[in-house]
Z-matrix of the N, CA and C atoms (Angstrom, degrees):
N
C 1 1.439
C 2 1.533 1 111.26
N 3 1.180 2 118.84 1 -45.33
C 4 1.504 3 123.81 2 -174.68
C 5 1.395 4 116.84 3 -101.50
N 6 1.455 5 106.65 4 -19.43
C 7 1.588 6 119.86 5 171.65
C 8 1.595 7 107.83 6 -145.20
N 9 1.687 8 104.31 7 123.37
C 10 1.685 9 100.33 8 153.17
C 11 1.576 10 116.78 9 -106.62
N 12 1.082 11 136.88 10 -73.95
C 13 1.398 12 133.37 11 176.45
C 14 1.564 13 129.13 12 -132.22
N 15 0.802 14 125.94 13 121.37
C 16 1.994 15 132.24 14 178.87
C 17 1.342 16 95.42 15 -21.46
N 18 1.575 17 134.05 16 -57.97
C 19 1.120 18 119.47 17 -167.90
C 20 1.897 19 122.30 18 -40.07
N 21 1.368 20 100.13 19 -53.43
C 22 1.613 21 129.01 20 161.95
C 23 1.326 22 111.64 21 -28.69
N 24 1.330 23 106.10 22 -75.96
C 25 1.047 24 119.44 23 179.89
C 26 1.803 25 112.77 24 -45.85
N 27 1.100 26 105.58 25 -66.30
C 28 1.667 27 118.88 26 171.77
C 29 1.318 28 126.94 27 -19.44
N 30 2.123 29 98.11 28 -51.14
C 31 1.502 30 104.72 29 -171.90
C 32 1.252 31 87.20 30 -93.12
N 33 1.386 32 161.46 31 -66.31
C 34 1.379 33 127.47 32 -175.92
C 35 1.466 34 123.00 33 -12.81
N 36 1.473 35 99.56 34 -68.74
C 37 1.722 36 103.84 35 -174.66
C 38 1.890 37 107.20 36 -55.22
N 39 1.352 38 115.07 37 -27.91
C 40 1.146 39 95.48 38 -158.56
C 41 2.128 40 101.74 39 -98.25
N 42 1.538 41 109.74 40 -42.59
C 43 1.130 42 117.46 41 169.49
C 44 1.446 43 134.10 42 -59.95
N 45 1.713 44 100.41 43 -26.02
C 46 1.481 45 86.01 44 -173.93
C 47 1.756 46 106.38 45 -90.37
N 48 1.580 47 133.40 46 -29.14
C 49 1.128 48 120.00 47 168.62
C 50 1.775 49 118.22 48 -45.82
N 51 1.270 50 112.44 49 -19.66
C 52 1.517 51 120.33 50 -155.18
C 53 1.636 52 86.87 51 -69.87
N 54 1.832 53 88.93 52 -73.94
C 55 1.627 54 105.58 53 155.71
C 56 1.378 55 119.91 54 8.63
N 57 1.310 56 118.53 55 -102.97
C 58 1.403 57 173.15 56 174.49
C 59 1.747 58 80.96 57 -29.55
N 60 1.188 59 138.34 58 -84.94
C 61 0.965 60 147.71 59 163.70
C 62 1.503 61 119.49 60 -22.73
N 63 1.284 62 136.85 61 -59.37
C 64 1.113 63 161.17 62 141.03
C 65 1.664 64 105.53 63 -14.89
N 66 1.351 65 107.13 64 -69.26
C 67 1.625 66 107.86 65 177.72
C 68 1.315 67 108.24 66 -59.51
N 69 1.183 68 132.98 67 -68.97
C 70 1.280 69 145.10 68 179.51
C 71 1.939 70 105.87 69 -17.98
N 72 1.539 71 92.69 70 -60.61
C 73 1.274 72 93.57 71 171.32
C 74 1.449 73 128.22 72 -46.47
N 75 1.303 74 111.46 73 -62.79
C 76 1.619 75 133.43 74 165.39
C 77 1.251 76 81.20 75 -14.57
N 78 1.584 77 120.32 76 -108.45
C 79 1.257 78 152.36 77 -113.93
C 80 1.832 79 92.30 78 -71.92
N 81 1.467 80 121.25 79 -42.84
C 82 1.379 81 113.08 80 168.75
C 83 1.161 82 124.09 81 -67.71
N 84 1.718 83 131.35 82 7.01
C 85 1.147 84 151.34 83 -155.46
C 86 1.474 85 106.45 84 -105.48
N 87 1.664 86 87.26 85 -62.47
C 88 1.352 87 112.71 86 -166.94
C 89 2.040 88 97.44 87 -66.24
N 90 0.945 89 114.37 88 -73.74
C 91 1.344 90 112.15 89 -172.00
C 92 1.369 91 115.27 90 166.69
N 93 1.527 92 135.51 91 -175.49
C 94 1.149 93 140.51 92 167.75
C 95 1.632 94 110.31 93 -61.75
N 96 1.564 95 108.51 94 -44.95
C 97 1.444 96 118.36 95 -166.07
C 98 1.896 97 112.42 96 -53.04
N 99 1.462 98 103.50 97 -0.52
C 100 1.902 99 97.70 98 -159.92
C 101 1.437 100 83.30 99 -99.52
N 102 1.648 101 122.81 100 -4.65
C 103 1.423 102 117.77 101 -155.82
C 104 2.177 103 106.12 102 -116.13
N 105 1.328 104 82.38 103 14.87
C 106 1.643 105 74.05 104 -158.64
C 107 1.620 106 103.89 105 -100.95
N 108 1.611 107 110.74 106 162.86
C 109 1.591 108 90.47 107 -175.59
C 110 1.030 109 128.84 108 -62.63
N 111 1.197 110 103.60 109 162.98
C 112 1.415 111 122.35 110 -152.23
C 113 1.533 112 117.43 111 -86.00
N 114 1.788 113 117.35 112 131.41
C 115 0.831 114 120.48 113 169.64
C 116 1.518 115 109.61 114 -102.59
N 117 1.662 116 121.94 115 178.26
C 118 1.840 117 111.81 116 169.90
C 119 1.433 118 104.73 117 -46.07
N 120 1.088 119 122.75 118 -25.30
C 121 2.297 120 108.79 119 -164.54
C 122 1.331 121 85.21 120 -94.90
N 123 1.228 122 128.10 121 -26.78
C 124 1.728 123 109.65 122 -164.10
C 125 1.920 124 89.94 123 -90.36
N 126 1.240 125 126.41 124 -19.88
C 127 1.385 126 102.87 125 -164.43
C 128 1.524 127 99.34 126 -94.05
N 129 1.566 128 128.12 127 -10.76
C 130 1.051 129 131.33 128 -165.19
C 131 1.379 130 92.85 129 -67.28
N 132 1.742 131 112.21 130 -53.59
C 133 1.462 132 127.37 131 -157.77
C 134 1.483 133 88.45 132 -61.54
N 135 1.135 134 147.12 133 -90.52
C 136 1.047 135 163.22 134 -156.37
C 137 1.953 136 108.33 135 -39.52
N 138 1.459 137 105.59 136 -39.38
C 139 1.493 138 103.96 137 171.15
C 140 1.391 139 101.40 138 -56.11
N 141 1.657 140 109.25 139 -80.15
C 142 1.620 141 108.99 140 163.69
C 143 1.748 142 147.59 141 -2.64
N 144 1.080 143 99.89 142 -50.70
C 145 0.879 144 127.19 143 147.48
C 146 1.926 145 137.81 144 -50.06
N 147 1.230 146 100.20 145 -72.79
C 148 1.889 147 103.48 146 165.44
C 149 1.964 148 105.35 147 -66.51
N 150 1.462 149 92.37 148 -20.42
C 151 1.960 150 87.74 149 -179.59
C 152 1.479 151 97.24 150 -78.70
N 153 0.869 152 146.56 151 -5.49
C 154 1.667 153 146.18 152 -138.93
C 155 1.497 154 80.67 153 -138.66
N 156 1.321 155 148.15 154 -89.83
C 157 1.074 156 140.21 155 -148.23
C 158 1.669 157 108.36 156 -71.56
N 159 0.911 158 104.43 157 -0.43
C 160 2.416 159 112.27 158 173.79
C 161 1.401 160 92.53 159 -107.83
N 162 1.419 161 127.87 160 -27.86
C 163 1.687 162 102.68 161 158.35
C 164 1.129 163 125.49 162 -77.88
N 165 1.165 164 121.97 163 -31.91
C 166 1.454 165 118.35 164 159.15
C 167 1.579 166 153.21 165 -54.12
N 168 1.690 167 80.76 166 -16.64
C 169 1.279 168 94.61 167 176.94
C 170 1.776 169 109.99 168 -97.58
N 171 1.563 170 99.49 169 -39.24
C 172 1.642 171 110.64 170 -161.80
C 173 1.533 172 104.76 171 -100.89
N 174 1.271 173 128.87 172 -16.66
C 175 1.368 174 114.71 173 167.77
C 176 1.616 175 125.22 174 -114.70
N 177 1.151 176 118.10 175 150.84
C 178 1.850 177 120.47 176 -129.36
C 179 1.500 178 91.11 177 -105.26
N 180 1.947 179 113.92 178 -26.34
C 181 1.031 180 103.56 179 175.62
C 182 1.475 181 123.67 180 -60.20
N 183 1.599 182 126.13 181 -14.97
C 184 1.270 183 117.59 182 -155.25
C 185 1.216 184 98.44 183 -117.76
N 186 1.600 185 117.57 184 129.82
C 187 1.598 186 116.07 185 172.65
C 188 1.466 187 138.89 186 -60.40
N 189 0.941 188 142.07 187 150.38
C 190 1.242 189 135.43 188 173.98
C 191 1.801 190 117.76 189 -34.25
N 192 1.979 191 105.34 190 -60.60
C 193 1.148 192 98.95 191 163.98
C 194 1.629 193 141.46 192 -64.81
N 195 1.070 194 76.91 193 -25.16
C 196 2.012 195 98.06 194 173.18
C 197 1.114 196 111.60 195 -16.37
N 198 2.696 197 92.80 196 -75.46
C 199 0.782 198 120.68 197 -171.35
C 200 1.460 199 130.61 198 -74.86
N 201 1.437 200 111.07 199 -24.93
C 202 1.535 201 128.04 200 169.15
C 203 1.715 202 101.85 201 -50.83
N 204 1.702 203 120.42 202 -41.31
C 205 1.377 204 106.23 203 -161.23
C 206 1.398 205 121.93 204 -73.24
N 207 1.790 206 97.99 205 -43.35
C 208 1.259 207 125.85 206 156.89
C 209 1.426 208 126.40 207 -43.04
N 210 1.519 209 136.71 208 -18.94
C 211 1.424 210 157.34 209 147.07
C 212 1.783 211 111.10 210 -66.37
N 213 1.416 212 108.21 211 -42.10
C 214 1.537 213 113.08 212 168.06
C 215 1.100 214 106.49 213 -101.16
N 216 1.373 215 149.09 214 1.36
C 217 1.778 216 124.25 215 130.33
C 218 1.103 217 105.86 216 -54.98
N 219 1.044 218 134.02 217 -91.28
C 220 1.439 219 142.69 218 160.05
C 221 1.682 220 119.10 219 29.22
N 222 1.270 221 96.92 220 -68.70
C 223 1.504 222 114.01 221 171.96
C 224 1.268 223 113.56 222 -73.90
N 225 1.431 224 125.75 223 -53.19
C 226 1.202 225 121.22 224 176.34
C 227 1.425 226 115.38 225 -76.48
N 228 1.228 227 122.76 226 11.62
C 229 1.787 228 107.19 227 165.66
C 230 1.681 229 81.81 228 -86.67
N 231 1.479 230 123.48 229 -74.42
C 232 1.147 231 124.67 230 -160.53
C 233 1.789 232 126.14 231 -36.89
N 234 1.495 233 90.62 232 -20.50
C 235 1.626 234 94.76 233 -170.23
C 236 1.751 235 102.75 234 -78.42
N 237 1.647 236 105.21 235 -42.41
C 238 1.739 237 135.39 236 -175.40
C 239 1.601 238 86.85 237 -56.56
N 240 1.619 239 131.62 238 -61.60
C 241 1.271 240 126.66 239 -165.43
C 242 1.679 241 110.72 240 -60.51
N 243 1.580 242 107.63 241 -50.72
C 244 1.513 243 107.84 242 177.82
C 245 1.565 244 115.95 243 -60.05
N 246 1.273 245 95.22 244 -38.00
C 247 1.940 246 93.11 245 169.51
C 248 1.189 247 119.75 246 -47.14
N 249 1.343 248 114.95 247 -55.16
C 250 1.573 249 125.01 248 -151.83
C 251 1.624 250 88.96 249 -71.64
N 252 1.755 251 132.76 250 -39.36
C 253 1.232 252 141.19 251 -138.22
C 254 1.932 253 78.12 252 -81.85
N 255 1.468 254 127.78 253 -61.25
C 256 1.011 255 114.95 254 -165.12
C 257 1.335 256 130.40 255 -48.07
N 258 1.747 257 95.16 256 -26.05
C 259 1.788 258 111.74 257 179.98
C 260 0.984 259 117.66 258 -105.55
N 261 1.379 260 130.41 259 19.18
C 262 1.442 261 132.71 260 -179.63
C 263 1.842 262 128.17 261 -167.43
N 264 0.981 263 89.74 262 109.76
C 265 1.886 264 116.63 263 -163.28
C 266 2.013 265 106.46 264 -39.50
N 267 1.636 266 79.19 265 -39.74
C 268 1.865 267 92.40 266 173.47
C 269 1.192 268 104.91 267 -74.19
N 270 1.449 269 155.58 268 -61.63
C 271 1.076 270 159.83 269 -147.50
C 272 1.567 271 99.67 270 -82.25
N 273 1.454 272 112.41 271 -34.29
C 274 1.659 273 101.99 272 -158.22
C 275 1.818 274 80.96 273 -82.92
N 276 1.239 275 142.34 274 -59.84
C 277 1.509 276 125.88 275 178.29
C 278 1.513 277 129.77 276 -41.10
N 279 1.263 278 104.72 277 -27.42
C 280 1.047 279 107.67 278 173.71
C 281 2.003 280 125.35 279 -69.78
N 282 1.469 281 93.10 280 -17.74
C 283 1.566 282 95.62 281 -168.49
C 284 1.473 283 91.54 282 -116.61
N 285 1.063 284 132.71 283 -34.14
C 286 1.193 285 140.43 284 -162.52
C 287 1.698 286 129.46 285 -117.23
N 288 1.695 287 112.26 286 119.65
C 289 1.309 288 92.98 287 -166.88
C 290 1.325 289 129.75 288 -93.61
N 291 1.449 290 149.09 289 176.05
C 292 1.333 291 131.45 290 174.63
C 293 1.050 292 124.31 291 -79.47
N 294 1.575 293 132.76 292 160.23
C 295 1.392 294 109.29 293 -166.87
C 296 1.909 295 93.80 294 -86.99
N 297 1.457 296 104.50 295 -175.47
C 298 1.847 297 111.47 296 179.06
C 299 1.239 298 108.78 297 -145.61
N 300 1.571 299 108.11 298 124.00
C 301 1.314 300 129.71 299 -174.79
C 302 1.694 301 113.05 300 -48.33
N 303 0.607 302 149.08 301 24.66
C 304 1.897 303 143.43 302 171.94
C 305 1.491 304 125.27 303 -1.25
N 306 1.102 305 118.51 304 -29.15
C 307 1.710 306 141.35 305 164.11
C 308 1.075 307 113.55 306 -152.29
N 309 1.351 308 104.08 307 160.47
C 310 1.451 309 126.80 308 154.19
C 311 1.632 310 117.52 309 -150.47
N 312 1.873 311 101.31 310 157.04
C 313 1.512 312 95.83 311 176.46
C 314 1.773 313 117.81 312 34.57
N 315 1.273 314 102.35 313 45.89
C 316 1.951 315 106.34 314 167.81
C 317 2.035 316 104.39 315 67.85
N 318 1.566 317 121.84 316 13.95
C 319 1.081 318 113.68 317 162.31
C 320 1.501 319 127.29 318 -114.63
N 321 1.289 320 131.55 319 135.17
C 322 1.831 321 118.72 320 -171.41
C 323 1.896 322 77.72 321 -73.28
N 324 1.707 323 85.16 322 175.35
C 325 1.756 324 109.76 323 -176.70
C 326 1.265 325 93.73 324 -123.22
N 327 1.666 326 126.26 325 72.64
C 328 1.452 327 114.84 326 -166.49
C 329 1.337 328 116.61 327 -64.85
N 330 1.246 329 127.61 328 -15.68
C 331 1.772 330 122.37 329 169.05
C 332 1.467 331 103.77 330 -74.11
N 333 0.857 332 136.78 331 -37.25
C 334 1.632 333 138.24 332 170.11
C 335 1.731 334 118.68 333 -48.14
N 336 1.907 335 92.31 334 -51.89
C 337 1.364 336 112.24 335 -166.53
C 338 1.859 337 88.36 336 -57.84
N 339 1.232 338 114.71 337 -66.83
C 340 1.427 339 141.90 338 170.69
C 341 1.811 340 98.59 339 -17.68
N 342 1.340 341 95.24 340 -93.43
C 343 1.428 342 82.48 341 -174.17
C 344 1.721 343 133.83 342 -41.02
N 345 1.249 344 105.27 343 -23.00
C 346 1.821 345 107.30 344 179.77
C 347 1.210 346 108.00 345 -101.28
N 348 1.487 347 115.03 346 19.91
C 349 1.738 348 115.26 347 -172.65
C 350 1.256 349 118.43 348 44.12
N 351 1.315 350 119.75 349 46.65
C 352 2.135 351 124.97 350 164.44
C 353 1.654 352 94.68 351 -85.72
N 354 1.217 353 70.99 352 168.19
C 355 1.217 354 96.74 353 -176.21
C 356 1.683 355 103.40 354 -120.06
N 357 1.635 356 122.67 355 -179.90
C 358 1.401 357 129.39 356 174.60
C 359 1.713 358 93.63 357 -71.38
N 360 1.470 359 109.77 358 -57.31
C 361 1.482 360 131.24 359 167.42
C 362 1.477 361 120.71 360 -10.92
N 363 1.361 362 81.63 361 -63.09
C 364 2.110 363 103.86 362 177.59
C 365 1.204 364 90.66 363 -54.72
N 366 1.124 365 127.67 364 -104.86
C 367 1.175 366 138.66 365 -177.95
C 368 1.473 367 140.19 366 -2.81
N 369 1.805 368 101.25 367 -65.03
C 370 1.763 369 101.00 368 162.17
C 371 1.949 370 127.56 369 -65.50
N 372 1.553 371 93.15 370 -20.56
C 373 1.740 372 105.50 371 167.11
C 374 1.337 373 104.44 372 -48.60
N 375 1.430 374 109.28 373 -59.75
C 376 1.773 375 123.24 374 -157.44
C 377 1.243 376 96.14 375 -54.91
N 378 1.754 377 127.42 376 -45.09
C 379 1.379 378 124.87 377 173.80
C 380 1.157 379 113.92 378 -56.10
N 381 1.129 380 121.24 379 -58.76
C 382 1.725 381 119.41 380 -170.81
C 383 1.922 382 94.68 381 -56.40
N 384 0.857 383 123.15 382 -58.88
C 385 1.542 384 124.23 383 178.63
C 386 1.500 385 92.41 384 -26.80
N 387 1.024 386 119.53 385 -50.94
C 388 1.986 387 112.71 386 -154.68
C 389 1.465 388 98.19 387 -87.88
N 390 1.288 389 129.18 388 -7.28
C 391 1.695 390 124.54 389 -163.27
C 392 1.835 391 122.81 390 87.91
N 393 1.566 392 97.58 391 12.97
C 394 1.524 393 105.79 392 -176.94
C 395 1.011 394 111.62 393 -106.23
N 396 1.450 395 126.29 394 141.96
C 397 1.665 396 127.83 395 -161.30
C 398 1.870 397 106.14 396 -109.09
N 399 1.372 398 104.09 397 1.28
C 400 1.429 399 102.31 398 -159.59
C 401 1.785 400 106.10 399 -158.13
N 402 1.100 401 109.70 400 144.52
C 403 1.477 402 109.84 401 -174.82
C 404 1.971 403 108.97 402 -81.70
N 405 1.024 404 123.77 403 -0.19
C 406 1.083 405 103.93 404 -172.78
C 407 1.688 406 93.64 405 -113.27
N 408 1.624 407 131.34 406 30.62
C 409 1.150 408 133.29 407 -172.26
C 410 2.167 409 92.98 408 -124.55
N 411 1.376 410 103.11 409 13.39
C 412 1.532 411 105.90 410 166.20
C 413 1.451 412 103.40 411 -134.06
N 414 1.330 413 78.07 412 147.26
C 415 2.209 414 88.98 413 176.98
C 416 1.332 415 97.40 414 -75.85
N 417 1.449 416 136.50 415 -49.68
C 418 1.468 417 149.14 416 -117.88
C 419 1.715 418 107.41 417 -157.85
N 420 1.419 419 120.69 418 123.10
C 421 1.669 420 99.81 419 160.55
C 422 1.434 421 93.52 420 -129.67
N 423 1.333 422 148.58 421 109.61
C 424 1.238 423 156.23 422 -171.37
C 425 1.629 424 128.81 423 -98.03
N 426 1.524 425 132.09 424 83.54
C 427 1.282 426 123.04 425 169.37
C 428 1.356 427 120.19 426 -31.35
N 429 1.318 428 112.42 427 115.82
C 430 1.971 429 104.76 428 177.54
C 431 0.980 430 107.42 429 -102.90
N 432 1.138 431 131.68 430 -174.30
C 433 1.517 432 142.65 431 -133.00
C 434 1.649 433 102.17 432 -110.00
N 435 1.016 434 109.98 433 -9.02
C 436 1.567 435 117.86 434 -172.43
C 437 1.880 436 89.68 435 -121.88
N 438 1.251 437 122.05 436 19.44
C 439 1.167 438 137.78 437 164.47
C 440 2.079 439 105.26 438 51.42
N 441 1.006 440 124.45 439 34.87
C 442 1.310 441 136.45 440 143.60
C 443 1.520 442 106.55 441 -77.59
N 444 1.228 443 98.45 442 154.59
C 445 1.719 444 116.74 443 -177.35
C 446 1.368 445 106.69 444 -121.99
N 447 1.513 446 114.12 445 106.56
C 448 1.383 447 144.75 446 158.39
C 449 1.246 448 119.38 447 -34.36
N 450 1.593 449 146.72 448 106.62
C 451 1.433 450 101.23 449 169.47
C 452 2.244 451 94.30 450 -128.73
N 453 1.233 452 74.87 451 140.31
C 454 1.781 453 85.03 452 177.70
C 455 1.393 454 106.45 453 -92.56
N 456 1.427 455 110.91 454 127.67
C 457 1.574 456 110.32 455 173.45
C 458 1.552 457 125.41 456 -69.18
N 459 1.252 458 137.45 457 129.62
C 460 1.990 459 108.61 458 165.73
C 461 1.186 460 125.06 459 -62.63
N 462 1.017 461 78.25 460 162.16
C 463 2.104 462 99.07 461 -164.26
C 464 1.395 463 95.32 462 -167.94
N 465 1.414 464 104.29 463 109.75
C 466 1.709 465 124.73 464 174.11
C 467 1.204 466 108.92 465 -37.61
N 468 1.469 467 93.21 466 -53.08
C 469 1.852 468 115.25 467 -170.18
C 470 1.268 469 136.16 468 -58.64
N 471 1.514 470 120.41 469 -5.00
C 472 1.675 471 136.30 470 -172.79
C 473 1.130 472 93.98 471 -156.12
N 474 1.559 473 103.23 472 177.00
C 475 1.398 474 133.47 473 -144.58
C 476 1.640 475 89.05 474 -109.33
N 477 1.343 476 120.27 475 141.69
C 478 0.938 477 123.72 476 -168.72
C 479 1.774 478 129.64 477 -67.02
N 480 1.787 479 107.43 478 1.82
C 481 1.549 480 124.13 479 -157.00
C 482 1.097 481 124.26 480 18.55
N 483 1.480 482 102.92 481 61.38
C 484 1.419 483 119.82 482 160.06
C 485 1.433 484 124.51 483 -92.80
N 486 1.343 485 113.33 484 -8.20
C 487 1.139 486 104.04 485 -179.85
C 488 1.427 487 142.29 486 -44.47
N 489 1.516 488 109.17 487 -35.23
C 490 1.461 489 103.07 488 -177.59
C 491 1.586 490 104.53 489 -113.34
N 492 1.734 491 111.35 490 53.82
C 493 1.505 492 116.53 491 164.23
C 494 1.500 493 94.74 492 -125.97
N 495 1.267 494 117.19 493 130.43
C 496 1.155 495 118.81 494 168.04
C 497 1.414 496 106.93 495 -65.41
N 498 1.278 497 97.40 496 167.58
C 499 2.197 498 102.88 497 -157.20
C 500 1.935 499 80.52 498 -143.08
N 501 1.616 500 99.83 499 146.10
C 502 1.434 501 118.19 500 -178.01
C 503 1.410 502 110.29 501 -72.22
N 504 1.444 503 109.86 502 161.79
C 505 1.835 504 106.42 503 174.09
C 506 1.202 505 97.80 504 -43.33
N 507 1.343 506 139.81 505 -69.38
C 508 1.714 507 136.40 506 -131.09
C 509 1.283 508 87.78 507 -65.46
N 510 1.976 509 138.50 508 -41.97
C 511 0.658 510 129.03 509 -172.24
C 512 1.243 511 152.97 510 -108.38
N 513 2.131 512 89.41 511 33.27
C 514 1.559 513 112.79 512 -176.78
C 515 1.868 514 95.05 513 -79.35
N 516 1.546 515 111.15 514 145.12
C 517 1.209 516 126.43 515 159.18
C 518 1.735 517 98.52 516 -29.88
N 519 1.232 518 111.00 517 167.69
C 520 1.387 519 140.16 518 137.91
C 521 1.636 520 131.88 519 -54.62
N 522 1.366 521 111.94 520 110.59
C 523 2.026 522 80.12 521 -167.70
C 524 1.597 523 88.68 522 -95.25
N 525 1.313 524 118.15 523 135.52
C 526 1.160 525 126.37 524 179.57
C 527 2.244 526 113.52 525 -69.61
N 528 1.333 527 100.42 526 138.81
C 529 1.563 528 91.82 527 177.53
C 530 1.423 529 115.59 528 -100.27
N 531 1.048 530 120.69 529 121.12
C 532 1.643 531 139.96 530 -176.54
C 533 1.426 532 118.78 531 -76.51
């Protein structure tokens, strides 16, 4: 139970630094992008990943290189997927979600709140997070895509940088008729 054989023991000590080593590489290979928070494709990769490198270390059937290659598929689907996402409008929706407006100008967007399951809760936290005691002291509180909550303070003086959050019907502009 607590011991089967030195050999065992051995290739732990000796395979999993190799391992361990091996990823490390990957991931300084691959780029910053395999390391950033996590969205569903980045946490999938990343489960994958720690599941792949504890077989490598703890089960005897799988070789060192096996498991090293299987760690560089791994990376290289994820690196091939983030590529394609930067160069392509289809690919980047597909992996990646948009962020969702939650307030604006001191009001929640309760069909919004609704659909991403917030709460009022969620929401006034995210304020206290920023140093704001009150919802009508933010222009903006925004779910992002890596599911942190954004919140923009008001300020008379600038534009609210909303632009690249999509905003709900109630809260498309007016299109003016000419």
């Amino acid at each position: 139970m607590f011991f089967d054989t030195w050999s065992g023991l051995l290739r732990v000590v000796v395979v999993g630094p190799l391992a361990y080593i091996a990823l490390i590489l990957f991931l300084r290979i691959s780029g910053k992008r395999t390391l950033t928070k996590l969205n569903a494709f980045d946490l999938v990769v990343t489960v994958a990943l720690g599941s792949t490198l504890s077989s490598i270390v703890l089960t005897k059937s799988v070789a060192l290189l096996e498991g090293v290659l299987a760690l560089a598929t791994l990376i290289g689907l994820q690196y091939l997927i983030t590529w394609s996402s930067v160069r392509s409008a289809r690919v980047r929706s597909l992996v990646k979600a948009e962020p969702t407006l939650l307030a604006r100008n001191g009001r929640l967007i309760e069909g919004a709140m609704r659909r991403q399951r917030m709460t009022e809760d969620d929401v006034l936290s995210a304020l206290r997070t920023e140093g704001l005691d009150d919802l009508s002291q933010a222009a903006a509180v925004v779910l992002e895509t890596d599911g942190s909550i954004s919140v923009l303070k008001a300020l008379s003086d600038r534009d609210d940088g909303l632009n690249s959050v999509p905003r709900p019907e109630a809260e498309q502009p007016a299109q003016s008729k000419a």
